[in-house]
DRENSE-850395 format. One line per field, with one value per residue (C-alpha): residue number from 1; residue in one letter; x, y, z. Coordinates in steps of 0.25 Angstrom, whole numbers, padded with zeros to 4 digits. Each point is the difference from the previous one (the first is absolute). Layout:
resi	c(NUM,...) $
resn	c(a,...) $
xx	c(X,...) $
yy	c(Y,...) $
zz	c(Z,...) $
//
This chain:
resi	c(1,2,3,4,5,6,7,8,9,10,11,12,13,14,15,16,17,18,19,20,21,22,23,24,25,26,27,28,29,30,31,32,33,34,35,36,37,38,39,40,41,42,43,44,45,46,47,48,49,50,51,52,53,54,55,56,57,58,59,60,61,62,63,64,65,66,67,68,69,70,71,72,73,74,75,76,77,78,79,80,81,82,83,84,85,86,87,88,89,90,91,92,93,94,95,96,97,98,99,100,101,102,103,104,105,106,107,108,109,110,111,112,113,114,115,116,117,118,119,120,121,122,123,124,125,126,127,128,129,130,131,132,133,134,135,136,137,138,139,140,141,142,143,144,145,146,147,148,149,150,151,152,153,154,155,156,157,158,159,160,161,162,163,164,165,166,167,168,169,170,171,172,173,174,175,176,177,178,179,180,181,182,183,184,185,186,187,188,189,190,191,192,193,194,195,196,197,198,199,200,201,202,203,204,205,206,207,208,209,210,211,212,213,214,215,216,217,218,219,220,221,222,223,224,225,226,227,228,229,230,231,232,233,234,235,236,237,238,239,240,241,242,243,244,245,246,247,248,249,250,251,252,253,254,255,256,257,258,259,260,261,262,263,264,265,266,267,268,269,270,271,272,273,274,275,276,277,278,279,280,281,282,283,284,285,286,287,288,289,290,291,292,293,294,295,296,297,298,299,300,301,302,303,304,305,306,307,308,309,310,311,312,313,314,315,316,317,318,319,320,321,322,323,324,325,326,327,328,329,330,331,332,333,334,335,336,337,338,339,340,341,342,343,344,345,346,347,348,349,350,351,352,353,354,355,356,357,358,359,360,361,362,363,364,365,366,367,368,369,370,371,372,373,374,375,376,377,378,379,380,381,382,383,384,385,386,387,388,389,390,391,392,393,394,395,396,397,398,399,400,401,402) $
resn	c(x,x,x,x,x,x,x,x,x,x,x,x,x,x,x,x,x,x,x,x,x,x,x,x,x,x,x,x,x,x,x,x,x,x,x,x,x,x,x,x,x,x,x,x,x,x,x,x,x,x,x,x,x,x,x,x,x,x,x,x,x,x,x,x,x,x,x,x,x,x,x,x,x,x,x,x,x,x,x,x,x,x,x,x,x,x,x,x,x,x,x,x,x,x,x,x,x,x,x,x,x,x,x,x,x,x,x,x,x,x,x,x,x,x,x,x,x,x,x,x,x,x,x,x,x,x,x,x,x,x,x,x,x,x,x,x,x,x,x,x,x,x,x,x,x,x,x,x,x,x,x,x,x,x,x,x,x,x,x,x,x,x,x,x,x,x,x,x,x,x,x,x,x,x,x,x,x,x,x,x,x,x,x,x,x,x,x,x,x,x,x,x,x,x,x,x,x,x,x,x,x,x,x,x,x,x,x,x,x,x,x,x,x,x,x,x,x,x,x,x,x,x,x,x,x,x,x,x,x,x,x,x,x,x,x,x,x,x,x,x,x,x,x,x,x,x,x,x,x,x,x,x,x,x,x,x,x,x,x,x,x,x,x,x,x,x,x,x,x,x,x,x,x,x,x,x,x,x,x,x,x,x,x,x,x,x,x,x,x,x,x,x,x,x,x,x,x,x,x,x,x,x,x,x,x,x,x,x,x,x,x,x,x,x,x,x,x,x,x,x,x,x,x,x,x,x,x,x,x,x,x,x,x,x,x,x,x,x,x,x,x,x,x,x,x,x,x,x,x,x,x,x,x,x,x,x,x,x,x,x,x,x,x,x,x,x,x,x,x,x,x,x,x,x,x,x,x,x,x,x,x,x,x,x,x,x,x,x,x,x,x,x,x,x,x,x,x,x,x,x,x,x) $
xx	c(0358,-0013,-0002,-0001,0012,0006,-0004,0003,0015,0001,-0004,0011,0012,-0006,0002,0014,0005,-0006,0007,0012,0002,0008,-0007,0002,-0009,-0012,0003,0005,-0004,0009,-0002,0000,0014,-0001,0009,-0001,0005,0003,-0001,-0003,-0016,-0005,0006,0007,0008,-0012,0002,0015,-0006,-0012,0010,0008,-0012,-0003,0012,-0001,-0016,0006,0011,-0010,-0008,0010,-0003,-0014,0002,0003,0013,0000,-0010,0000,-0010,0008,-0006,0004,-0004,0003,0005,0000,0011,-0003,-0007,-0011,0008,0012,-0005,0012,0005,0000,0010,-0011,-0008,0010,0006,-0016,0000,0012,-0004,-0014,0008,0009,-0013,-0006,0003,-0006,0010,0014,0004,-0001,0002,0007,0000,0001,0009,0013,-0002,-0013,0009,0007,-0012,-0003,0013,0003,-0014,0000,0013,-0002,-0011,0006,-0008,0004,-0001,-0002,0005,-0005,0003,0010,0014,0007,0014,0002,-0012,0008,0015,0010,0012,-0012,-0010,0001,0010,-0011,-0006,-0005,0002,-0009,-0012,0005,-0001,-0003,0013,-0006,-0003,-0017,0001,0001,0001,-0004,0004,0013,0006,0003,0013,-0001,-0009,0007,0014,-0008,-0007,0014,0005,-0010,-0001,0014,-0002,-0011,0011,-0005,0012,-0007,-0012,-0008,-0006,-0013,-0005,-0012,0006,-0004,0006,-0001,0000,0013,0006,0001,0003,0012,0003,0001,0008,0011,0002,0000,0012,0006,-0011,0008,-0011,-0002,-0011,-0004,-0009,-0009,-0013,-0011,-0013,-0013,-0011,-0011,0005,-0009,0010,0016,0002,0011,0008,-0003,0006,0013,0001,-0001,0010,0011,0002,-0004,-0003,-0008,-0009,0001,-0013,0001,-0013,-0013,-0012,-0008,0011,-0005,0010,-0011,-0001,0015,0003,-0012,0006,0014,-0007,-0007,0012,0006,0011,-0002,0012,-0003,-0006,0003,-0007,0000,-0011,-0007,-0006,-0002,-0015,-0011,-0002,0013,-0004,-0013,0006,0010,-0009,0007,0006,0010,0005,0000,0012,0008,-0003,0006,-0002,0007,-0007,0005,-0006,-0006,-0012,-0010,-0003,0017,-0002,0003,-0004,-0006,0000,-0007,-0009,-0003,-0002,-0011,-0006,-0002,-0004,-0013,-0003,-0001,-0004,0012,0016,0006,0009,0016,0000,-0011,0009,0007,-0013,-0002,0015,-0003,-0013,0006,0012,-0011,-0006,0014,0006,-0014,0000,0014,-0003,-0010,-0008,-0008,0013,0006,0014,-0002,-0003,0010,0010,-0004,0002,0016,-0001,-0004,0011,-0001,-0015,-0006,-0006,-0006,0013,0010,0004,0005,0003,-0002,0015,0005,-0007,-0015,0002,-0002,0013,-0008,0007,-0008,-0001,-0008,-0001,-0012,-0005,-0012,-0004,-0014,-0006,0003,0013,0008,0011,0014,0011,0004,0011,0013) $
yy	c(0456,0000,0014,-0007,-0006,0013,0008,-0013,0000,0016,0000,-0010,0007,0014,-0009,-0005,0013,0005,-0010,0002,0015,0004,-0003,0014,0005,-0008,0002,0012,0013,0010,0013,-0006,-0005,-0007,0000,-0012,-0002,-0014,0002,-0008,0004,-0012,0000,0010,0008,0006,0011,0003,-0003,0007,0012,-0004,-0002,0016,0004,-0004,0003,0015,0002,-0007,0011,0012,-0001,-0004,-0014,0005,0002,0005,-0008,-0012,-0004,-0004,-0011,-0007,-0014,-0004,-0014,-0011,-0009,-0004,-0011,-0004,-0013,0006,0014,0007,-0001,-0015,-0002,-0008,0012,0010,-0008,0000,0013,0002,-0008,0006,0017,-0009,-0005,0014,0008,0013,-0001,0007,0000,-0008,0006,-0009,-0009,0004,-0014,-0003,-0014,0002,0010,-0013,-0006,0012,0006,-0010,-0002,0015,0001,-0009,0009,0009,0009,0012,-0004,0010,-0005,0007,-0010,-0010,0002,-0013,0004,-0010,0002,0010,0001,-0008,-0008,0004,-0012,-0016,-0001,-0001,0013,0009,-0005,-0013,0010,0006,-0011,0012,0008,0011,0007,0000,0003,0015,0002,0012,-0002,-0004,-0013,-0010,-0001,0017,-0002,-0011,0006,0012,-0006,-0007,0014,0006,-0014,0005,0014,-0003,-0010,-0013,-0010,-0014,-0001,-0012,-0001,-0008,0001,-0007,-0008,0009,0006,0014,-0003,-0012,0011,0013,-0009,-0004,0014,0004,-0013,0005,0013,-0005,-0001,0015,0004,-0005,-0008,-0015,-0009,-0010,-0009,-0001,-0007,-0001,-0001,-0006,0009,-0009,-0004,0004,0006,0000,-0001,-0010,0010,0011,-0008,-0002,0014,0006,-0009,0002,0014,0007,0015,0001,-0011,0005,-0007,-0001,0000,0006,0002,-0011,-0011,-0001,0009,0006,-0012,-0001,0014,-0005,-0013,0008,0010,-0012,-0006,0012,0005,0015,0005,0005,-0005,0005,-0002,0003,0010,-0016,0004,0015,0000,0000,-0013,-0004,0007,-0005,-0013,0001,0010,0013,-0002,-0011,0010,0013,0008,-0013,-0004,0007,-0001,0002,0007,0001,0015,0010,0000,0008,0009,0005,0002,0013,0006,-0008,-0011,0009,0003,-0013,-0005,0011,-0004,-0013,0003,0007,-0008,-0012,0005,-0008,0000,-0008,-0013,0001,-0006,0009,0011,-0012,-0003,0014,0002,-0014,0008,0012,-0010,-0007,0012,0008,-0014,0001,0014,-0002,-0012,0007,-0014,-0010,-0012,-0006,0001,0013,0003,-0010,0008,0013,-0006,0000,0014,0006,0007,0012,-0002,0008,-0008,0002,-0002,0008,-0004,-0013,-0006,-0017,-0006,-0011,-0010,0006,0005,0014,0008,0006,-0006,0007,-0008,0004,-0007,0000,-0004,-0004,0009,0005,-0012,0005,0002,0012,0004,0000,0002,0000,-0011,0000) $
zz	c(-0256,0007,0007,0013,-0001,-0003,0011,0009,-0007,0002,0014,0004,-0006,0006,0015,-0005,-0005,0015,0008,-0007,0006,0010,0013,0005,-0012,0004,0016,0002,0002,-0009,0009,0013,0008,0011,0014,0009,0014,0007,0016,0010,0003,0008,0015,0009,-0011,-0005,0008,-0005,-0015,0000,0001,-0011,-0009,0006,-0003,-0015,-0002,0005,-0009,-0013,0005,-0001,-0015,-0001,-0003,-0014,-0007,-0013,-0010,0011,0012,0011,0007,0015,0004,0013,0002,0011,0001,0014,0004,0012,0002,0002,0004,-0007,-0014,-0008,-0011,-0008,0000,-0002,-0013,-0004,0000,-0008,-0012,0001,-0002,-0012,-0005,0000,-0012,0007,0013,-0002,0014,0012,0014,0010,0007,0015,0003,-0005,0000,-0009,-0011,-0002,-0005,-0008,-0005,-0012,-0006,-0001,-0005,-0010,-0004,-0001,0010,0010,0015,0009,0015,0011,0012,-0003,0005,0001,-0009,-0009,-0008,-0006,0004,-0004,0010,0012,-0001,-0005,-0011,-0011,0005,-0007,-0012,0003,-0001,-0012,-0011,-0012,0005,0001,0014,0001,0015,0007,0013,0006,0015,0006,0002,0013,-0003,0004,0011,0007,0002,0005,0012,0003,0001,0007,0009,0004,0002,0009,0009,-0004,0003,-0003,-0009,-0002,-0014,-0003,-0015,-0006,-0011,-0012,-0010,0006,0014,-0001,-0009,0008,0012,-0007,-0004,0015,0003,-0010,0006,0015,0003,-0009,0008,0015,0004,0001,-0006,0013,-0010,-0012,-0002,-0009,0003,-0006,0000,0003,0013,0011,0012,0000,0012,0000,-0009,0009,0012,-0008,-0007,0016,0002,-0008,0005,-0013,0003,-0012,-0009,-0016,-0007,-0015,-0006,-0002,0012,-0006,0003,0013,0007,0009,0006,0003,0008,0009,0002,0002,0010,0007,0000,0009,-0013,0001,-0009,-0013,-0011,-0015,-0012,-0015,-0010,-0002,0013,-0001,0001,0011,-0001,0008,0010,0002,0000,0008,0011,0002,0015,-0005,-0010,0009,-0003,-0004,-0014,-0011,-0015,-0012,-0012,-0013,-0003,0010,0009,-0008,0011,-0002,-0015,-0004,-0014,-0012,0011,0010,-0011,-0003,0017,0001,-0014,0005,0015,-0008,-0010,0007,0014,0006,0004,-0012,0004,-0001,-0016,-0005,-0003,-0009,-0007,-0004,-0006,-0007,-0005,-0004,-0007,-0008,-0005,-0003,-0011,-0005,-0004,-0004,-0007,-0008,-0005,0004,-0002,0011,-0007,0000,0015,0005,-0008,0006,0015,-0004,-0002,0013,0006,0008,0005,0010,0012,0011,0008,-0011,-0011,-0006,-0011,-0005,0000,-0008,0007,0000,0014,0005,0004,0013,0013,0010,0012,0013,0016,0006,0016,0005,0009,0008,-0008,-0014,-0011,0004,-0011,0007,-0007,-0014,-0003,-0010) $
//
């Protein structure tokens, strides 16, 4: 064989036998695991997000980004989009086949929306990675006999739980505000949800417990959130006698919009809504007068400013590194944090079997607002619930609700 032609034949097996390793081998970096988030970026949830994304950058921090031989690494992912100006399920699908597709990434954080960890939920379970949930709270994405009958097995097609939710559910929150809806003498409540899966979800919650709660529901609309004014509805809600209008949903359905139109519309009971509109924006957007002393909010957690301890620890942390009050689910990005780097260390390598496993074992942790453990279903054992009112223009913490 010509010598040429024997290099020429040598160099093609050395591609071949090249190409034919693992993809990680070539791709990934061995000493390096990465952590990805999935948030809505784009739009008015920034706000709110950006404090999630602080709360994990904070606790990756605690332990210098380091654990062990490993380099932590934190991406911060969009799935918003400027059309929609809130998240888009073709980017958050995008972004879960791009995490599968990375061999570095062992855990994605997130998504913010329920309807978006639908997307999510079984491309990650059918890679077998952990999910870390910061924000979604619609209950069927993981308990049984609560949701659609398909639910929560539909986003389970390995059988194995992926997702770990480190807040509370609706199913928690919306019996609560029924309960507080009738401490505080509502007798007819009008509900209005925006049509999502978070919003239609603890809309229905708090329909459920209406009547154990000795009030009655005077109607229930859905709304679409591009619509310029609601007026129409405002005139009927004010006319149906309801002495308080529950909205299911987050700030960026529109809901600003509607309590002006109700306020216009000369409706001044009160107003309730859930930890979806828990941040400054909703009360930007609404303006501060139509919410005086007669909005009230549910919040599954506590206002940072009444945590006590480690949680207390972490408020003040927070206030000085980042030179600003965190939003209500920041305290939820830094427990997903300090999760993520806990199954790692546990773990012990870089194998996403491995740190999936891990997440099944946390059981007695102590967070921020005591400590809990992951249940059966992935989610947290804590129930803390809190009431908040909107009072001299800002949240004020009311009351803690059972």
């Amino acid at each position: 064989m010509p010598l040429f032609v024997g290099n020429y034949m040598r160099s093609f097996y050395l591609v071949l036998i090249l190409l034919s390793l693992p993809l990680c081998t070539l791709n990934s970096s061995a000493e390096t695991i990465k952590i990805v988030s999935s948030l809505p970026r784009t739009g008015s949830s920034n706000a709110q997000t950006s404090s999630i994304v602080n709360g994990i950058k904070l606790a990756l921090s605690e332990v210098g980004n380091k654990i062990g031989d490993y380099s932590l690494s934190f991406e911060d992912w969009d799935d918003a989009s400027p059309e929609r100006g809130n998240w888009d399920p073709s980017t958050e699908a995008i972004n879960a086949d791009k995490a599968v597709k990375d061999p570095d990434v062992m855990i994605y954080m997130g998504p913010f929306n329920s309807g978006a960890s639908k997307i999510s939920m079984p491309k990650l379970n059918q890679a077998g990675m952990l999910q870390i949930n910061p924000g979604s709270t619609w209950p069927g994405l993981t308990k049984p006999g609560i949701g659609e009958p398909n639910e929560p097995k539909v986003y389970r097609p390995s059988g194995k739980i992926t997702f770990y939710r480190v807040l509370p559910a609706d199913d928690i929150q919306g019996s609560v505000a029924a309960k507080w809806s009738a401490e505080l003498g509502v007798k007819k409540a009008f509900i209005v949800h925006d049509g999502e899966l978070y919003g239609k979800g603890i809309a229905s919650v708090f329909k459920k417990n209406a009547a154990a709660n000795g009030f009655q529901i005077a109607g229930m609309e859905q709304t679409d959130a591009k619509a310029s004014n609601y007026r129409s509805l405002a005139v009927k809600i004010k006319q149906s006698g309801a002495d308080l209008v529950y909205f299911g949903g987050t700030t960026q359905s529109n809901v600003g919009q509607l309590i002006k139109d109700l306020r216009s519309s000369g409706y001044t009971a009160k107003i309730m809504v859930p930890d979806g509109c828990f941040e400054n924006a909703f009360i930007d957007s609404a303006g501060k007068e139509n919410l005086e002393n007669s909005t009230y909010i549910t919040f599954g957690g506590i206002p940072g400013e009444q945590l006590v301890g480690r949680g207390k620890e972490f408020y003040e942390t927070y206030k000085r590194t980042y030179q600003s009050e965190p939003e209500a689910y920041a305290s939820y990005g830094y427990e997903a944090g300090r999760v993520a780097v806990e199954v790692i260390r546990r773990a012990g390598k870089k194998d996403r079997r491995a740190i999936l496993d891990a997440a099944a074992t946390i059981k007695n942790f102590e967070g921020l607002l005591g400590t809990w453990s992951f249940d059966e279903n992935g989610d947290t054992t804590l129930r803390v619930m809190s009431g908040n009112i909107v009072k001299d223009g800002k949240f004020e913490f009311a009351k803690l609700l059972n």
